[in-house]
C-alpha positions in Angstrom: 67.4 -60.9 43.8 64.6 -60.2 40.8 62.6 -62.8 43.0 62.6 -61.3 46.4 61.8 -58.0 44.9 59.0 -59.0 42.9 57.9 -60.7 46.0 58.8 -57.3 47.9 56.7 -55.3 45.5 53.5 -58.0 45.8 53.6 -57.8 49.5 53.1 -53.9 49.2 50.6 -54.2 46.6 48.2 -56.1 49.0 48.7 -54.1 51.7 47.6 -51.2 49.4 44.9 -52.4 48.5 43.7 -53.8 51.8 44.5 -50.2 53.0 42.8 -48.6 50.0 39.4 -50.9 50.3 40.6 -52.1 46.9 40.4 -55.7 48.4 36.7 -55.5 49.9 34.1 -56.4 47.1 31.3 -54.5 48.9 33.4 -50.9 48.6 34.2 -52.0 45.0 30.8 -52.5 44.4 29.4 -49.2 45.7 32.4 -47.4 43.6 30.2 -49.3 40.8 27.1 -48.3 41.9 26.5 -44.9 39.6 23.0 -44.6 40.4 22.6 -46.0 44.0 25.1 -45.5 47.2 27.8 -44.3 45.2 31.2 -44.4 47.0 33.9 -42.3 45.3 36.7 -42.9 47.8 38.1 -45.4 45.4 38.5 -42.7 42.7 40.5 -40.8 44.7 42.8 -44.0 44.9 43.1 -44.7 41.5 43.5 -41.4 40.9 46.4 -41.5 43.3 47.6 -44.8 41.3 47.4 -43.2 38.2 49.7 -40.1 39.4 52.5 -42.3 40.4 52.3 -44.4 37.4 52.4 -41.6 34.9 55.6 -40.2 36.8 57.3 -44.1 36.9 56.6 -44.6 33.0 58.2 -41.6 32.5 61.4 -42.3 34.1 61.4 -46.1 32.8 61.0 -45.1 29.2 64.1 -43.4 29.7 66.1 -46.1 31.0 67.5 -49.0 29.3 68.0 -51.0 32.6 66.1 -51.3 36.1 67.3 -50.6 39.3 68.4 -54.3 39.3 70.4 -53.8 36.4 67.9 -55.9 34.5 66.8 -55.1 30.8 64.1 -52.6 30.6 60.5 -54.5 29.7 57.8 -51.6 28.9 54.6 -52.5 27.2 54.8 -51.4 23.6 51.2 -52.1 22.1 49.7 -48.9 21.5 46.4 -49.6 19.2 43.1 -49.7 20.5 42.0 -53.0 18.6 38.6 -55.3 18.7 40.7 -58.1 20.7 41.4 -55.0 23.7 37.7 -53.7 23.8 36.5 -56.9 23.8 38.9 -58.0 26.7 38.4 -54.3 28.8 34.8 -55.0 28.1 34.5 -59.0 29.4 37.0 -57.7 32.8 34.8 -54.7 33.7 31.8 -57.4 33.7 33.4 -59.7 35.8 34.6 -56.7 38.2 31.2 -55.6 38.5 29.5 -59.2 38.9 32.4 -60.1 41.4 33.4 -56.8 43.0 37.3 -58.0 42.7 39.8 -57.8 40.2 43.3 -60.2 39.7 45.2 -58.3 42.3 42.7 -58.3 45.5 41.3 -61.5 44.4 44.8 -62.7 44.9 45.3 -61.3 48.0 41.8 -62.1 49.5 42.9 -65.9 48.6 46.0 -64.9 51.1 43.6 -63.8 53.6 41.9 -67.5 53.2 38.7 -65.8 52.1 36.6 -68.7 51.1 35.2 -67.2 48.3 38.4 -65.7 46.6 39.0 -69.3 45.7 36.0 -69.8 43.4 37.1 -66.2 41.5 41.0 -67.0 41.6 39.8 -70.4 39.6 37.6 -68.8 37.3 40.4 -66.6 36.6 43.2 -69.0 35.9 40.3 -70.8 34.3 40.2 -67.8 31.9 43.5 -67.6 31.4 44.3 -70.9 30.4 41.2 -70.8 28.4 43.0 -67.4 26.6 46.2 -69.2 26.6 44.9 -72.0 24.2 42.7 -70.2 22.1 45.9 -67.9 21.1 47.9 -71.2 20.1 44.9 -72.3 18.2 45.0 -69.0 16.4 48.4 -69.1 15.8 48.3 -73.1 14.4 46.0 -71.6 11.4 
Protein backbone atom coordinates (compact mmCIF):
# COMPACT_ATOMS: atom_id res chain seq x y z
CA UNK A 1 0.00 0.00 0.00
CA UNK A 2 2.90 2.77 1.04
CA UNK A 3 4.00 1.98 -2.68
CA UNK A 4 0.91 2.64 -4.63
CA UNK A 5 0.40 5.76 -2.70
CA UNK A 6 3.67 7.14 -3.14
CA UNK A 7 3.20 6.26 -6.67
CA UNK A 8 -0.46 7.94 -6.43
CA UNK A 9 0.95 11.06 -4.98
CA UNK A 10 3.95 11.25 -7.96
CA UNK A 11 1.37 10.82 -10.60
CA UNK A 12 -0.39 14.06 -9.23
CA UNK A 13 2.73 15.86 -8.66
CA UNK A 14 3.38 15.79 -12.48
CA UNK A 15 0.31 16.58 -13.52
CA UNK A 16 0.62 19.74 -11.32
CA UNK A 17 3.30 20.76 -12.54
CA UNK A 18 2.54 20.17 -16.20
CA UNK A 19 -0.71 22.04 -15.38
CA UNK A 20 1.16 24.82 -13.40
CA UNK A 21 3.96 25.35 -16.26
CA UNK A 22 6.24 24.06 -13.58
CA UNK A 23 7.48 21.46 -16.12
CA UNK A 24 8.25 23.94 -19.18
CA UNK A 25 11.92 25.39 -18.84
CA UNK A 26 11.02 28.36 -21.00
CA UNK A 27 8.10 29.58 -18.27
CA UNK A 28 10.62 28.74 -15.56
CA UNK A 29 12.99 30.74 -17.10
CA UNK A 30 10.94 33.96 -17.59
CA UNK A 31 9.76 33.49 -13.81
CA UNK A 32 13.81 33.90 -13.53
CA UNK A 33 14.01 36.61 -15.69
CA UNK A 34 13.82 39.79 -13.00
CA UNK A 35 14.94 42.25 -15.42
CA UNK A 36 13.60 41.04 -18.81
CA UNK A 37 10.03 39.36 -19.75
CA UNK A 38 9.21 38.64 -16.27
CA UNK A 39 6.48 36.02 -15.84
CA UNK A 40 5.03 35.99 -12.33
CA UNK A 41 2.35 33.31 -12.91
CA UNK A 42 4.60 30.85 -11.33
CA UNK A 43 4.61 32.87 -8.03
CA UNK A 44 1.20 32.61 -7.76
CA UNK A 45 1.77 28.73 -7.83
CA UNK A 46 4.22 28.53 -5.39
CA UNK A 47 2.53 30.74 -3.48
CA UNK A 48 -0.44 28.35 -3.80
CA UNK A 49 2.15 25.37 -2.84
CA UNK A 50 3.37 27.13 0.02
CA UNK A 51 -0.37 27.65 1.52
CA UNK A 52 -1.17 24.05 1.45
CA UNK A 53 2.14 23.00 2.81
CA UNK A 54 2.06 25.24 5.82
CA UNK A 55 -1.58 23.91 6.59
CA UNK A 56 -0.23 19.89 6.05
CA UNK A 57 2.94 20.55 8.38
CA UNK A 58 0.70 21.65 10.78
CA UNK A 59 -1.47 18.82 10.99
CA UNK A 60 1.54 16.18 10.59
CA UNK A 61 3.45 17.71 13.49
CA UNK A 62 0.56 16.69 15.37
CA UNK A 63 0.30 13.23 14.49
CA UNK A 64 2.38 10.48 15.41
CA UNK A 65 1.17 8.21 12.51
CA UNK A 66 0.03 8.81 8.66
CA UNK A 67 -2.99 8.11 7.17
CA UNK A 68 -1.41 4.69 6.37
CA UNK A 69 -0.79 4.06 9.88
CA UNK A 70 2.89 4.47 9.18
CA UNK A 71 5.28 6.32 11.68
CA UNK A 72 5.37 9.94 11.24
CA UNK A 73 8.81 11.09 9.29
CA UNK A 74 8.97 15.17 9.48
CA UNK A 75 12.26 16.85 8.75
CA UNK A 76 13.84 17.99 11.93
CA UNK A 77 16.96 20.10 10.84
CA UNK A 78 16.25 23.57 11.73
CA UNK A 79 19.76 25.56 11.42
CA UNK A 80 20.64 27.52 8.62
CA UNK A 81 24.33 26.14 8.22
CA UNK A 82 27.32 26.78 5.38
CA UNK A 83 26.62 23.02 4.04
CA UNK A 84 22.48 24.41 3.30
CA UNK A 85 23.54 27.83 1.69
CA UNK A 86 25.97 26.37 -0.19
CA UNK A 87 23.61 23.56 -1.47
CA UNK A 88 20.34 26.30 -1.94
CA UNK A 89 22.98 28.35 -3.65
CA UNK A 90 24.59 25.43 -6.28
CA UNK A 91 20.37 24.29 -6.93
CA UNK A 92 19.13 27.83 -7.68
CA UNK A 93 22.23 27.88 -10.33
CA UNK A 94 21.41 24.88 -11.92
CA UNK A 95 17.54 25.97 -11.91
CA UNK A 96 18.44 29.03 -13.62
CA UNK A 97 21.11 27.46 -16.22
CA UNK A 98 18.54 24.59 -16.81
CA UNK A 99 15.11 26.04 -16.26
CA UNK A 100 14.03 22.54 -14.38
CA UNK A 101 14.32 21.44 -11.04
CA UNK A 102 14.21 17.32 -9.70
CA UNK A 103 10.54 17.10 -9.87
CA UNK A 104 9.71 18.40 -13.65
CA UNK A 105 13.00 17.13 -14.81
CA UNK A 106 11.62 13.82 -13.71
CA UNK A 107 8.48 14.14 -15.27
CA UNK A 108 9.75 15.70 -18.55
CA UNK A 109 11.96 12.32 -18.73
CA UNK A 110 8.28 10.64 -18.50
CA UNK A 111 7.23 12.76 -21.34
CA UNK A 112 10.45 11.26 -23.27
CA UNK A 113 11.75 14.78 -23.57
CA UNK A 114 15.21 14.24 -25.05
CA UNK A 115 16.85 16.62 -23.17
CA UNK A 116 15.45 15.81 -19.58
CA UNK A 117 17.82 12.82 -19.87
CA UNK A 118 21.07 14.86 -19.98
CA UNK A 119 19.61 16.91 -16.64
CA UNK A 120 18.10 13.72 -14.93
CA UNK A 121 22.00 12.33 -15.28
CA UNK A 122 23.63 15.26 -14.10
CA UNK A 123 21.43 15.02 -11.34
CA UNK A 124 21.86 11.47 -10.17
CA UNK A 125 25.34 12.35 -11.15
CA UNK A 126 25.26 14.89 -8.29
CA UNK A 127 23.78 12.86 -6.06
CA UNK A 128 25.94 10.08 -6.08
CA UNK A 129 28.75 12.49 -6.22
CA UNK A 130 27.04 13.98 -2.69
CA UNK A 131 26.47 10.48 -1.57
CA UNK A 132 30.28 9.63 -1.52
CA UNK A 133 31.70 12.69 -0.45
CA UNK A 134 29.41 12.41 2.94
CA UNK A 135 30.97 8.73 3.43
CA UNK A 136 34.28 10.23 2.87
CA UNK A 137 33.51 12.83 5.56
CA UNK A 138 32.28 10.48 7.79
CA UNK A 139 35.55 7.85 7.33
CA UNK A 140 37.69 10.85 8.89
Amino acid sequence: MPFFTAALAGVILGIGLLLSGMANPDKVLGFLDLAGNFDSSLAIVMAGAIAVGVVGFAIAKRQTNSLLKLPMQLPSATVIDRRLLIGSAVFGMGWGLAGVCPGPGLVTLAMGVSKATAFVVAMLGGMLLFHFMQKRRHLK
